[in-house]
GUPA-57146 format. One record per atom (N, C-alpha, C, CB): residue number from 0; residue in three letters; atom name; x, y, z. Coordinates in Angstrom, 2 decimals, always signed. Atoms other than C-alpha are relative to their C-alpha. Glycine has a CB too. Layout:
{num:NUM	residu:ala	atome:CA	px:X	py:Y	pz:Z}
...
This chain:
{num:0	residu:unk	atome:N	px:-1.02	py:-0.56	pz:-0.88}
{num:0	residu:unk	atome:CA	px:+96.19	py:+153.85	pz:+41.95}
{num:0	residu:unk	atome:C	px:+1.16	py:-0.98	pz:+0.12}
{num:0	residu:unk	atome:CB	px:-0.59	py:+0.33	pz:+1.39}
{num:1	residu:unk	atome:N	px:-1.16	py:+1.19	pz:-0.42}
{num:1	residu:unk	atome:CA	px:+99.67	py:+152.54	pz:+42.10}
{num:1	residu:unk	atome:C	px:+0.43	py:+0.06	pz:+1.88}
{num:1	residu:unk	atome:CB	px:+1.73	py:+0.45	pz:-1.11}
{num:2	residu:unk	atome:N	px:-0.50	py:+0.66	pz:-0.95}
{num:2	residu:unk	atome:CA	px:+100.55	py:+150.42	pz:+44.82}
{num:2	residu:unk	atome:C	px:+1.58	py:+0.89	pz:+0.72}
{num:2	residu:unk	atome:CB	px:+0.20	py:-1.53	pz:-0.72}
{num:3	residu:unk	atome:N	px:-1.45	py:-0.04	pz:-0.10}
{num:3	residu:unk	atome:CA	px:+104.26	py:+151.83	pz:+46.25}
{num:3	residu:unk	atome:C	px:+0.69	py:-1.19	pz:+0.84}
{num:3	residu:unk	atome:CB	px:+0.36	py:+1.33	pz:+0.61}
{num:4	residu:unk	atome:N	px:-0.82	py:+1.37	pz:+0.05}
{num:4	residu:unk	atome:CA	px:+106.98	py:+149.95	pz:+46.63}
{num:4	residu:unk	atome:C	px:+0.67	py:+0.22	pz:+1.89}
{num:4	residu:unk	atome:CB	px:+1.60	py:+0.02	pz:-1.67}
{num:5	residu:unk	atome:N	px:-0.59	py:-0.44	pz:-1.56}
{num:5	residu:unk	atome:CA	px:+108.96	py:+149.52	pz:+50.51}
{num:5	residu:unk	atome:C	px:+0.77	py:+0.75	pz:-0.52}
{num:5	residu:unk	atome:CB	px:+0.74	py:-1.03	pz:+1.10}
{num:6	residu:unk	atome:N	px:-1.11	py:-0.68	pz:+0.25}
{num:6	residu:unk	atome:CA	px:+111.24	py:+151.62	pz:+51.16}
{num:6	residu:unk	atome:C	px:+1.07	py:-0.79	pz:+0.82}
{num:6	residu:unk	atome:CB	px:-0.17	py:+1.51	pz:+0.34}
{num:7	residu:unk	atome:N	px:-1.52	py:+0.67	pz:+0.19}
{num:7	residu:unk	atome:CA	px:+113.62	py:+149.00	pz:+52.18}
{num:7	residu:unk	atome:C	px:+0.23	py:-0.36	pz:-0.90}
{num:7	residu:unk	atome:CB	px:+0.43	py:-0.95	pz:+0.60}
{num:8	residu:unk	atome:N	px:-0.28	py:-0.18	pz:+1.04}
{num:8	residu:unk	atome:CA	px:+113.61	py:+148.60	pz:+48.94}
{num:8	residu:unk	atome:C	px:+0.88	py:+0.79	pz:-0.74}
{num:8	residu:unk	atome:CB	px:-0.72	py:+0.10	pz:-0.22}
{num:9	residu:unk	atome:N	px:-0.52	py:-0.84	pz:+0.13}
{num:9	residu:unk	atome:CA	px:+114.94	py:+151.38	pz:+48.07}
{num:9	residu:unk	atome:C	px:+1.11	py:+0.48	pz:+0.95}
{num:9	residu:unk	atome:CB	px:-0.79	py:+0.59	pz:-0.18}
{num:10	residu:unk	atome:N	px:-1.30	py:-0.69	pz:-0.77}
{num:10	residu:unk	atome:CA	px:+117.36	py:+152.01	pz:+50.73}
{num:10	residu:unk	atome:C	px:+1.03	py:-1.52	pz:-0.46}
{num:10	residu:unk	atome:CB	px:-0.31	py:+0.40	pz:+2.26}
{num:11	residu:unk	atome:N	px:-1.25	py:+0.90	pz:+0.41}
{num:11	residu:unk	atome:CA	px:+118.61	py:+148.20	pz:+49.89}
{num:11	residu:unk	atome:C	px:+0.56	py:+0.36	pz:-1.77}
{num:11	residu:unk	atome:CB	px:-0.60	py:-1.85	pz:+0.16}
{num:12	residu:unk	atome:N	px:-0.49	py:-0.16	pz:+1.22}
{num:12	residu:unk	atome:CA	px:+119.19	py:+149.31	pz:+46.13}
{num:12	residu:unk	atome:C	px:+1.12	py:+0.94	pz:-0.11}
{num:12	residu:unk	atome:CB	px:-0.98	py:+0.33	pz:-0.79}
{num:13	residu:unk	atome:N	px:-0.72	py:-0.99	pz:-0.15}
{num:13	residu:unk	atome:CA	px:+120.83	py:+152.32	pz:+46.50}
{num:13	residu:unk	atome:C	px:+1.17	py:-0.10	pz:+1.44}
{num:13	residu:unk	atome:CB	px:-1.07	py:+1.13	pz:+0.02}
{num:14	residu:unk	atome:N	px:-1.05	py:+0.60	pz:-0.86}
{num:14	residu:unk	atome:CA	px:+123.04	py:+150.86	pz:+49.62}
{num:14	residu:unk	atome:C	px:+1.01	py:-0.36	pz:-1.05}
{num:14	residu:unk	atome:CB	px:-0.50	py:-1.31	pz:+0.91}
{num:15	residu:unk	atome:N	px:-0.82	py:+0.82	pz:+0.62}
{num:15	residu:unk	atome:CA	px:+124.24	py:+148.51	pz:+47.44}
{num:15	residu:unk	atome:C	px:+0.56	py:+0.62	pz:-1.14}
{num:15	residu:unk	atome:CB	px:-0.62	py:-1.15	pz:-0.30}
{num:16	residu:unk	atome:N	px:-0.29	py:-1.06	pz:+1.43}
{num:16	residu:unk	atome:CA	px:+124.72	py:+151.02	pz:+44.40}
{num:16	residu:unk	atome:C	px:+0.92	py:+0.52	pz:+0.73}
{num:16	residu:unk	atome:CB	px:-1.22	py:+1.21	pz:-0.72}
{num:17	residu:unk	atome:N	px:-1.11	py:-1.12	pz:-0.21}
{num:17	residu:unk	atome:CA	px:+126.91	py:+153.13	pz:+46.72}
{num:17	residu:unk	atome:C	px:+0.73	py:-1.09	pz:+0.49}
{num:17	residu:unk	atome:CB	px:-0.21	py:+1.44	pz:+1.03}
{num:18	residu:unk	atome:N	px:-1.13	py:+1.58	pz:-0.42}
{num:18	residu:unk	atome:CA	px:+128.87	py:+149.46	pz:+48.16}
{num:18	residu:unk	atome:C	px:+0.61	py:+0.08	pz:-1.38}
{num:18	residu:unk	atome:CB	px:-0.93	py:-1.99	pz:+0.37}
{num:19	residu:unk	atome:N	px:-0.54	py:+0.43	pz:+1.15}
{num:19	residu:unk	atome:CA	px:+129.80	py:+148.63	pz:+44.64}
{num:19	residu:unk	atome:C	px:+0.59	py:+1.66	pz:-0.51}
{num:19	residu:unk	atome:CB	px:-1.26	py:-0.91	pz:-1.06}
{num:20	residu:unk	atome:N	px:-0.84	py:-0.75	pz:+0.26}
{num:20	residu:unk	atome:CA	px:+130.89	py:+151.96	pz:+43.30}
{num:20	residu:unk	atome:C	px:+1.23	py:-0.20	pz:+0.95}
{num:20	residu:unk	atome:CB	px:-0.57	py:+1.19	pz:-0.02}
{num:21	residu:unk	atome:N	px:-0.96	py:+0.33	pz:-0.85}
{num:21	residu:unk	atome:CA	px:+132.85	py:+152.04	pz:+46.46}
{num:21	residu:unk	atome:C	px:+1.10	py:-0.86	pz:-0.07}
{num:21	residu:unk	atome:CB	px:-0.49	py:-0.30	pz:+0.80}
{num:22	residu:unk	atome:N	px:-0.74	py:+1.40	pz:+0.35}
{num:22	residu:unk	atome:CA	px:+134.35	py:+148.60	pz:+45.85}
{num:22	residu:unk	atome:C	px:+0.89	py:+0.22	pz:-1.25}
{num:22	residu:unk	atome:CB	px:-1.12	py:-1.26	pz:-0.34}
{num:23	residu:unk	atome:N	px:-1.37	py:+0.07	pz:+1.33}
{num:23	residu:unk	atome:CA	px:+135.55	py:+149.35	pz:+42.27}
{num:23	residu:unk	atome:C	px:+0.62	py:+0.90	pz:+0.07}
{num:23	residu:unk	atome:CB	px:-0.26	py:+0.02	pz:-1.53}
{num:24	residu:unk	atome:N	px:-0.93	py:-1.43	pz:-0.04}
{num:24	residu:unk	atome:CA	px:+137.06	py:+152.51	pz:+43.09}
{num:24	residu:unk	atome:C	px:+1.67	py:-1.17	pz:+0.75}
{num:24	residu:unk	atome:CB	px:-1.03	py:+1.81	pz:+1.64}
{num:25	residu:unk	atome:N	px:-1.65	py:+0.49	pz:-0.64}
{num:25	residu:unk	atome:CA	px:+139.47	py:+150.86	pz:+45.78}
{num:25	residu:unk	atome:C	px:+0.34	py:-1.64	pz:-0.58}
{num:25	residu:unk	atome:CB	px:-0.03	py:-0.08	pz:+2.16}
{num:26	residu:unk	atome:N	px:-0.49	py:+1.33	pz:+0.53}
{num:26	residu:unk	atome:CA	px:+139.68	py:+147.17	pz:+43.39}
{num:26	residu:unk	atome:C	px:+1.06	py:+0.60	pz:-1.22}
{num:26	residu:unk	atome:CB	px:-1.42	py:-1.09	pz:-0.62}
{num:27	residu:unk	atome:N	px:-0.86	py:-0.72	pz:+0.95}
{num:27	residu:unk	atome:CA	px:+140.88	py:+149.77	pz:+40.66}
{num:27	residu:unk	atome:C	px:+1.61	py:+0.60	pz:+0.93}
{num:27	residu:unk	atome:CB	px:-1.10	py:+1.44	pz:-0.67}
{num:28	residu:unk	atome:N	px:-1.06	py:-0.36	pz:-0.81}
{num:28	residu:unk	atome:CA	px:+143.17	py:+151.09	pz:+42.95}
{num:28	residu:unk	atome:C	px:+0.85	py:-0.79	pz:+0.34}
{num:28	residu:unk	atome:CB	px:-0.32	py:+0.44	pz:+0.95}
{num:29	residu:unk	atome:N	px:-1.29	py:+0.81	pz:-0.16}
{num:29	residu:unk	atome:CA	px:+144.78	py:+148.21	pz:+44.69}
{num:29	residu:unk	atome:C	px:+0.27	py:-0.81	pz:-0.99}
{num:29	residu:unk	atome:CB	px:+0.04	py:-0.80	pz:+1.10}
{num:30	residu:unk	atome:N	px:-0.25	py:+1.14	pz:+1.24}
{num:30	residu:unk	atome:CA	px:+144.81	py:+145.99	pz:+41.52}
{num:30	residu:unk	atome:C	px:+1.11	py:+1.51	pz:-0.90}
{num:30	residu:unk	atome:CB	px:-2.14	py:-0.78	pz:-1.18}
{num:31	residu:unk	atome:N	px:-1.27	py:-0.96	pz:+0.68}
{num:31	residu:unk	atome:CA	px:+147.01	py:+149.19	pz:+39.67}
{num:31	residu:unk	atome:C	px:+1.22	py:+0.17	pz:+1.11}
{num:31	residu:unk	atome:CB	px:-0.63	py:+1.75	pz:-0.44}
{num:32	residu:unk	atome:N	px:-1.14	py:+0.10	pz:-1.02}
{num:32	residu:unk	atome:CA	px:+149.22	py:+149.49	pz:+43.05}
{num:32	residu:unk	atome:C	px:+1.00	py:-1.05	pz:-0.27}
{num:32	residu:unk	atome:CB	px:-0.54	py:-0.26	pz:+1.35}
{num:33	residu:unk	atome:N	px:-0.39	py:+1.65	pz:+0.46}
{num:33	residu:unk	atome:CA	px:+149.84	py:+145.59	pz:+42.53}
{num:33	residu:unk	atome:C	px:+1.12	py:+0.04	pz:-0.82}
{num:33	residu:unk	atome:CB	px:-1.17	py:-0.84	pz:-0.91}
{num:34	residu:unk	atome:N	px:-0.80	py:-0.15	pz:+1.73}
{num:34	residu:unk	atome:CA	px:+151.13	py:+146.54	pz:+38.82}
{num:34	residu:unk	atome:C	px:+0.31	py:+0.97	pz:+0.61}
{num:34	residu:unk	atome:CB	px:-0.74	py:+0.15	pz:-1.74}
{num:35	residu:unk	atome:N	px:-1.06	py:-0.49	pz:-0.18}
{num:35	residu:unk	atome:CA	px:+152.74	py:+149.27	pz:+39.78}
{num:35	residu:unk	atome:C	px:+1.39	py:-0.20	pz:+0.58}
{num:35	residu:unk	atome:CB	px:-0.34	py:+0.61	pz:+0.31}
{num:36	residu:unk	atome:N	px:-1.18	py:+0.46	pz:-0.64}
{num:36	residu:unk	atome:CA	px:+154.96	py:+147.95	pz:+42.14}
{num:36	residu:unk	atome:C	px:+0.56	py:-1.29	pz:-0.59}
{num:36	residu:unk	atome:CB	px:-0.28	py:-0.18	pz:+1.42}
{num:37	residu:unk	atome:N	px:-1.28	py:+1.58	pz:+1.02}
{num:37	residu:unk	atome:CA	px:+155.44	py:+144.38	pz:+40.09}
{num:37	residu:unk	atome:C	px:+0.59	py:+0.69	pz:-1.18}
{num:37	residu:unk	atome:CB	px:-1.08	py:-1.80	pz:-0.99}
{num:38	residu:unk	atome:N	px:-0.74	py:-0.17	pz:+1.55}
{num:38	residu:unk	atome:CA	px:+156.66	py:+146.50	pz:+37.03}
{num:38	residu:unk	atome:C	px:+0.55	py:+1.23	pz:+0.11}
{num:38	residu:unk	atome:CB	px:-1.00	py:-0.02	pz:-1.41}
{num:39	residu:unk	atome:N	px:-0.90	py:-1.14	pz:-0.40}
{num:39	residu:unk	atome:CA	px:+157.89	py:+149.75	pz:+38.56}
{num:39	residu:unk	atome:C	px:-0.25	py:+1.17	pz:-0.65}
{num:39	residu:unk	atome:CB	px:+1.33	py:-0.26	pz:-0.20}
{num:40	residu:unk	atome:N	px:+0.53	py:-1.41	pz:+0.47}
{num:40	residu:unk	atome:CA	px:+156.29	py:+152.25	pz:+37.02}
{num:40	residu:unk	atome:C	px:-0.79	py:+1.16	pz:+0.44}
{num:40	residu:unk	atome:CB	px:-0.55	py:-0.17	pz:-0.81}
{num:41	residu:unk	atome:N	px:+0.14	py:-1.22	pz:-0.61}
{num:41	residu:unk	atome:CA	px:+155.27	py:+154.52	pz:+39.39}
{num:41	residu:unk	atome:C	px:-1.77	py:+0.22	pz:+0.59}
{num:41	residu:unk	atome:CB	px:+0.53	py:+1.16	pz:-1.21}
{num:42	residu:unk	atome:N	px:+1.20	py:-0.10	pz:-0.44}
{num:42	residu:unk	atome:CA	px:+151.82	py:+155.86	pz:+40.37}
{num:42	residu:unk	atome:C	px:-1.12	py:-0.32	pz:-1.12}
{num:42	residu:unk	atome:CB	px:-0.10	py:+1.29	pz:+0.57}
{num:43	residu:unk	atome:N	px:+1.20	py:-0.09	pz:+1.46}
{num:43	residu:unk	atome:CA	px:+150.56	py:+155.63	pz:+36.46}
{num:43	residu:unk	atome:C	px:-1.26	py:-0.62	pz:+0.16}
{num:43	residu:unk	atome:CB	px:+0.51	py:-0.79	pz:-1.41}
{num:44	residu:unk	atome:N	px:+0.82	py:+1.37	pz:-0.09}
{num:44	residu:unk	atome:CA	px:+148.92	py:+152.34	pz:+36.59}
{num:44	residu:unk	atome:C	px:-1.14	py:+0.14	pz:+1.12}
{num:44	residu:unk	atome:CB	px:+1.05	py:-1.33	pz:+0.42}
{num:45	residu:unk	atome:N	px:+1.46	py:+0.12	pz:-1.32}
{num:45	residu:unk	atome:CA	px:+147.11	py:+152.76	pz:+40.18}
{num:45	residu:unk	atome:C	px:-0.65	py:+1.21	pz:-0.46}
{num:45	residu:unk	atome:CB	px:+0.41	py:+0.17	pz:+2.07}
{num:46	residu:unk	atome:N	px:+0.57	py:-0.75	pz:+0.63}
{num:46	residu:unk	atome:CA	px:+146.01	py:+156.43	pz:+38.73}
{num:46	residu:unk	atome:C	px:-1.32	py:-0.58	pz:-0.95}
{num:46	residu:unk	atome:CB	px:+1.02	py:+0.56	pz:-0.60}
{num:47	residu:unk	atome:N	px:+0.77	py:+1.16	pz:+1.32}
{num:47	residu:unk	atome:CA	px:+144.58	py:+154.45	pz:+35.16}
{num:47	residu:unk	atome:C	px:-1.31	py:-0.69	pz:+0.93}
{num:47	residu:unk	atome:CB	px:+1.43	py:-1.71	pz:-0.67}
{num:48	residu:unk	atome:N	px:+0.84	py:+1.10	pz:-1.29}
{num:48	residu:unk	atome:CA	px:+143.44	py:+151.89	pz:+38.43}
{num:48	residu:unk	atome:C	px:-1.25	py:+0.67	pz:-0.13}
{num:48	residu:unk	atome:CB	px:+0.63	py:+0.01	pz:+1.93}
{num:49	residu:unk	atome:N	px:+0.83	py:-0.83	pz:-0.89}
{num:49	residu:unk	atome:CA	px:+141.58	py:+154.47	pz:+40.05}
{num:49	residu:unk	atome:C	px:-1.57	py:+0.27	pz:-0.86}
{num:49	residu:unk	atome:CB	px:+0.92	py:+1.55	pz:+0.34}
{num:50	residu:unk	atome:N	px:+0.66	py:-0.36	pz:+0.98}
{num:50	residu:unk	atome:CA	px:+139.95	py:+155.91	pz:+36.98}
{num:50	residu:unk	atome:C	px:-0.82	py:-0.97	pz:-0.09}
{num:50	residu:unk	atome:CB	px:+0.65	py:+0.28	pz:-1.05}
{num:51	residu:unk	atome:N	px:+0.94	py:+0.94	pz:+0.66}
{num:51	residu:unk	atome:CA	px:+138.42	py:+153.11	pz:+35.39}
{num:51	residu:unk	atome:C	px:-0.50	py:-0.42	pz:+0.89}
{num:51	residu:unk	atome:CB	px:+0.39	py:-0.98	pz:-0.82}
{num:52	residu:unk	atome:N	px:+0.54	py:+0.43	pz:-0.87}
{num:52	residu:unk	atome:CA	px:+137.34	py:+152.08	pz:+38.48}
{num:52	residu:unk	atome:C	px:-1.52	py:+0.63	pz:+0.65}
{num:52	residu:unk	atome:CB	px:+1.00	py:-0.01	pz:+0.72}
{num:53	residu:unk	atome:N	px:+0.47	py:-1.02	pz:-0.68}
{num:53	residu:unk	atome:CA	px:+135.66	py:+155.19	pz:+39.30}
{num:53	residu:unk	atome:C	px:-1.37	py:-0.36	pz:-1.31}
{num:53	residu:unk	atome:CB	px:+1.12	py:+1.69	pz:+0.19}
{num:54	residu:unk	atome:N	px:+1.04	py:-0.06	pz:+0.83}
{num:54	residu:unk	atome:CA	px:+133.99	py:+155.12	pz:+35.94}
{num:54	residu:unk	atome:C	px:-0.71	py:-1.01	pz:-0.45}
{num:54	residu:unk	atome:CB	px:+0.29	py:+0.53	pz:-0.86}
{num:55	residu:unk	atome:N	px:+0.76	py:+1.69	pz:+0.05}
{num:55	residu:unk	atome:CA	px:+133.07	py:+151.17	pz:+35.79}
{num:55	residu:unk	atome:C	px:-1.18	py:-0.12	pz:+1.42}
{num:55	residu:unk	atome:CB	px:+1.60	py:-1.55	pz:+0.30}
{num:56	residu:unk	atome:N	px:+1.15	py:-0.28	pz:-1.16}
{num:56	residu:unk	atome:CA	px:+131.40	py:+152.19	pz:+39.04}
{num:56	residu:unk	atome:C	px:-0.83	py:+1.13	pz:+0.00}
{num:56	residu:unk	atome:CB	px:+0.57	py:+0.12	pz:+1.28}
{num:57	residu:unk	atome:N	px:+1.21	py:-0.60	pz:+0.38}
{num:57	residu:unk	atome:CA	px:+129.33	py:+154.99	pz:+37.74}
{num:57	residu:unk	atome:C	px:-0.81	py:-0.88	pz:-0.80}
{num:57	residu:unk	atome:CB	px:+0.24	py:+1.20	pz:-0.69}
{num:58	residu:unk	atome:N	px:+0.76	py:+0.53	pz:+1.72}
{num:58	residu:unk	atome:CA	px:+128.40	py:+153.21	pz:+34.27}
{num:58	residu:unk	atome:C	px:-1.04	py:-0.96	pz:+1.19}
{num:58	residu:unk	atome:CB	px:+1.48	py:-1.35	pz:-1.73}
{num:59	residu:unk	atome:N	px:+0.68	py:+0.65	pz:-0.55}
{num:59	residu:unk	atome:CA	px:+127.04	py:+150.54	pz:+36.98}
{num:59	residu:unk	atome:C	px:-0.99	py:+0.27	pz:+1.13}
{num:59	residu:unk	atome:CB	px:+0.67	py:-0.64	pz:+0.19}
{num:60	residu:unk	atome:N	px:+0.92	py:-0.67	pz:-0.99}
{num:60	residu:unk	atome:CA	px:+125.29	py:+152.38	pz:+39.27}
{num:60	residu:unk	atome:C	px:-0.99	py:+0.80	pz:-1.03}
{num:60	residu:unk	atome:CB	px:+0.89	py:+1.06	pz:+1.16}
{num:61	residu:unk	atome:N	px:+1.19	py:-0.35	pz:+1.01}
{num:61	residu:unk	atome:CA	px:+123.50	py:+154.40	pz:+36.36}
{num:61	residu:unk	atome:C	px:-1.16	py:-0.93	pz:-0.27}
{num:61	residu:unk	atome:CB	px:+0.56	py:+0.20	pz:-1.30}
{num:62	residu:unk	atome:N	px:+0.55	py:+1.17	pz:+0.41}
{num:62	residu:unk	atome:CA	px:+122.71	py:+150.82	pz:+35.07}
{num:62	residu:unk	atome:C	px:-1.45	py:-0.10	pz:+0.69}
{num:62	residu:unk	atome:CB	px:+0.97	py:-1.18	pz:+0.35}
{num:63	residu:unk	atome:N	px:+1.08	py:+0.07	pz:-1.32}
{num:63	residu:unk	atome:CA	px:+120.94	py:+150.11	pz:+38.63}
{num:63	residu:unk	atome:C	px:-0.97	py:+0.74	pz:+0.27}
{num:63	residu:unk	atome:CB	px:+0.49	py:+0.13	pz:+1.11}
{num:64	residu:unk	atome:N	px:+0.72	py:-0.96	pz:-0.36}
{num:64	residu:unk	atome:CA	px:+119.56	py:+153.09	pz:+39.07}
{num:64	residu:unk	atome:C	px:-1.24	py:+0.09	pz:-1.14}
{num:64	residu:unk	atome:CB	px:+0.92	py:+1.23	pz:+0.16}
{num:65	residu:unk	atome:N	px:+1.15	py:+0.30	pz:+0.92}
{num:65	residu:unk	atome:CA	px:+117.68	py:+153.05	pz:+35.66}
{num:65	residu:unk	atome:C	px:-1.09	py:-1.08	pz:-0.15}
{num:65	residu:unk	atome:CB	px:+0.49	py:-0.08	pz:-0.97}
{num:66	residu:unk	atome:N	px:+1.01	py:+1.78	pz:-0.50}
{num:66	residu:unk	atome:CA	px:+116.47	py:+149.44	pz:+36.35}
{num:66	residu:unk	atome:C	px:-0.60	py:+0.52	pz:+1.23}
{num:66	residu:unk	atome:CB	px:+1.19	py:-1.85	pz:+0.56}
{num:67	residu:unk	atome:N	px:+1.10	py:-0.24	pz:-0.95}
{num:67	residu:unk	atome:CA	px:+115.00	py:+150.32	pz:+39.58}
{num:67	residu:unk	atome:C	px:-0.94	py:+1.01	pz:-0.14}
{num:67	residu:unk	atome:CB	px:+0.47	py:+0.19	pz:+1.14}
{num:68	residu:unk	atome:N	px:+1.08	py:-0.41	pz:+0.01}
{num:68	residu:unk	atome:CA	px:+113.41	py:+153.46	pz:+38.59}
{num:68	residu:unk	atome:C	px:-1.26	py:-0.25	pz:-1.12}
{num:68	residu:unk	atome:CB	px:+0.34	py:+1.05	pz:+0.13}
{num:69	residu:unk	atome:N	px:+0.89	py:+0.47	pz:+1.00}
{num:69	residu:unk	atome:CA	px:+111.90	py:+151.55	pz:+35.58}
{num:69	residu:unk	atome:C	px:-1.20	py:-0.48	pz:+0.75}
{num:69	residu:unk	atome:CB	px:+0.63	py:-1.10	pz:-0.88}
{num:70	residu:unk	atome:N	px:+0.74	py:+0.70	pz:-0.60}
{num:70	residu:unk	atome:CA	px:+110.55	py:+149.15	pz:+37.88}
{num:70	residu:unk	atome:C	px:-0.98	py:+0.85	pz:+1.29}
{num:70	residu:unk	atome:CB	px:+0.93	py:-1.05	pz:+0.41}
{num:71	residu:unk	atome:N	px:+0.95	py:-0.93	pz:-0.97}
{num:71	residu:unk	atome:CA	px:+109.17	py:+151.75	pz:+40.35}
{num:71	residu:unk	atome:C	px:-0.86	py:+0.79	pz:-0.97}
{num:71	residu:unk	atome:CB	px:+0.91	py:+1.12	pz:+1.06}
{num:72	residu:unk	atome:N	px:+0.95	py:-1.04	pz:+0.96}
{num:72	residu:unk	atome:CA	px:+107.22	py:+153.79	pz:+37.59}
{num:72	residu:unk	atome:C	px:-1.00	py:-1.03	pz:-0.57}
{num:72	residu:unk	atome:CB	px:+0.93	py:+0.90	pz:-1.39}
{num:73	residu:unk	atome:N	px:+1.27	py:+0.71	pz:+1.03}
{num:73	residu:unk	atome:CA	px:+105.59	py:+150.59	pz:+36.49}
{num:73	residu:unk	atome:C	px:-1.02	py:-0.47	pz:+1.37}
{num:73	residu:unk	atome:CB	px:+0.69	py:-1.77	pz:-1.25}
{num:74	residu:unk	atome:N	px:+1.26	py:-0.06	pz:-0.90}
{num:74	residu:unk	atome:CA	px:+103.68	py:+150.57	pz:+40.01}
{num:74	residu:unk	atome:C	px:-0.55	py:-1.22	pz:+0.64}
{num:74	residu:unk	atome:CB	px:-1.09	py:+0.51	pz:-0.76}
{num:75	residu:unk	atome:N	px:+0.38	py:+1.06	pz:+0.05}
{num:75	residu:unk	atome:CA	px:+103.60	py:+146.77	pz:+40.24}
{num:75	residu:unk	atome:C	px:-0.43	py:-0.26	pz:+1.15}
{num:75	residu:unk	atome:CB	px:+0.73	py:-0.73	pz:-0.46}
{num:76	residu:unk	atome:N	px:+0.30	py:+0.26	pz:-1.09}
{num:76	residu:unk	atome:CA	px:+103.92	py:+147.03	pz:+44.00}
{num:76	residu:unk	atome:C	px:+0.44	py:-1.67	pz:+0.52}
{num:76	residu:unk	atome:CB	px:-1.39	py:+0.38	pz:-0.02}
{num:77	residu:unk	atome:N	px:-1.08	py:+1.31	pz:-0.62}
{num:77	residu:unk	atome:CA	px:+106.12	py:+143.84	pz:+44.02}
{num:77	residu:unk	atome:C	px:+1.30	py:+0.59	pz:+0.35}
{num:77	residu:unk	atome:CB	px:+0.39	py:-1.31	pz:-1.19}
{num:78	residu:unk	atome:N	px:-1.71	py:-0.37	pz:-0.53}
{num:78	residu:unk	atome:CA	px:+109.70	py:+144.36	pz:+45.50}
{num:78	residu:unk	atome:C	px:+0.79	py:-0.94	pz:-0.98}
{num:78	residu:unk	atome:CB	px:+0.47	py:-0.52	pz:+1.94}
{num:79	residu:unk	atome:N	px:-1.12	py:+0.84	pz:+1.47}
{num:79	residu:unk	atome:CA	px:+111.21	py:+143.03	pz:+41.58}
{num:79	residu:unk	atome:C	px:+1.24	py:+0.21	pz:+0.88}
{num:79	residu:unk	atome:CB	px:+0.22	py:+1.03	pz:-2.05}
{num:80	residu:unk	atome:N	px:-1.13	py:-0.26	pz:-0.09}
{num:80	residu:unk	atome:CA	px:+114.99	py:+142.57	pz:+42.21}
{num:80	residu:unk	atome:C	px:+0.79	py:+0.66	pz:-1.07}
{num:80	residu:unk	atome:CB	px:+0.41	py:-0.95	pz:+0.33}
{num:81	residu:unk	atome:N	px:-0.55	py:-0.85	pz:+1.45}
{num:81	residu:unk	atome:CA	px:+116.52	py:+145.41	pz:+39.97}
{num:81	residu:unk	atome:C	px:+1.36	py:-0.72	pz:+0.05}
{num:81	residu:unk	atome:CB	px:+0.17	py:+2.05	pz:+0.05}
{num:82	residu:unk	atome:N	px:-1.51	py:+0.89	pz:-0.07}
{num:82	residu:unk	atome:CA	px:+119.86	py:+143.18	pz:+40.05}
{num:82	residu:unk	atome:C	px:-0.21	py:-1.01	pz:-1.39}
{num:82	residu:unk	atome:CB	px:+0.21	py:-1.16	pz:+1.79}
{num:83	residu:unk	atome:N	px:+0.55	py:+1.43	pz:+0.71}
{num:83	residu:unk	atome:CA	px:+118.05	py:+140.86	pz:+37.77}
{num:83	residu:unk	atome:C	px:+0.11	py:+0.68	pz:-1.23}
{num:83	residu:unk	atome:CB	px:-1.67	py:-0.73	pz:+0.39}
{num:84	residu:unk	atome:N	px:-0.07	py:-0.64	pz:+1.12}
{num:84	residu:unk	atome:CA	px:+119.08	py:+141.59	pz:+34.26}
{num:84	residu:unk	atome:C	px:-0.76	py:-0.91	pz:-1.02}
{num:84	residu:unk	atome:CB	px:+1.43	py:+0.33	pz:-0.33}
């Protein structure tokens, strides 16, 4: 029988999975604002920002998410740090 894992475990993984998307959304954002306004080109750049931000913060939350449910299916009943690559 597997062991399960806490579930602060799980609420700290997935916290932090939705912190960090969060984070690169608005780092994409004000880092294209930045450049927009030092070079005058309008909303493009914070748009671009936004984007890649949005999608550097899925790709990384997938990441996480696959690492922890690896580590939950293998039953170990330790609290591994899925952060740990």
């Amino acid at each position: 029988m597997k062991p399960e894992m806490s579930p602060y475990t799980a609420y700290a993984v997935y916290g932090a999975v939705g912190f960090q998307l969060a984070i690169s959304v608005v780092a994409g954002l004000v880092f294209g604002n930045y450049l927009d306004k030092r070079l005058g080109t309008g909303p493009w750049i914070a748009i671009t920002g936004l984007t890649l931000g949005f999608v550097g913060g899925l790709v990384n939350l997938i990441k996480i998410t696959k690492r922890y449910e690896k580590i939950k299916s293998k039953g170990t009943g330790t609290d591994e740090n899925p952060f740990k690559r």
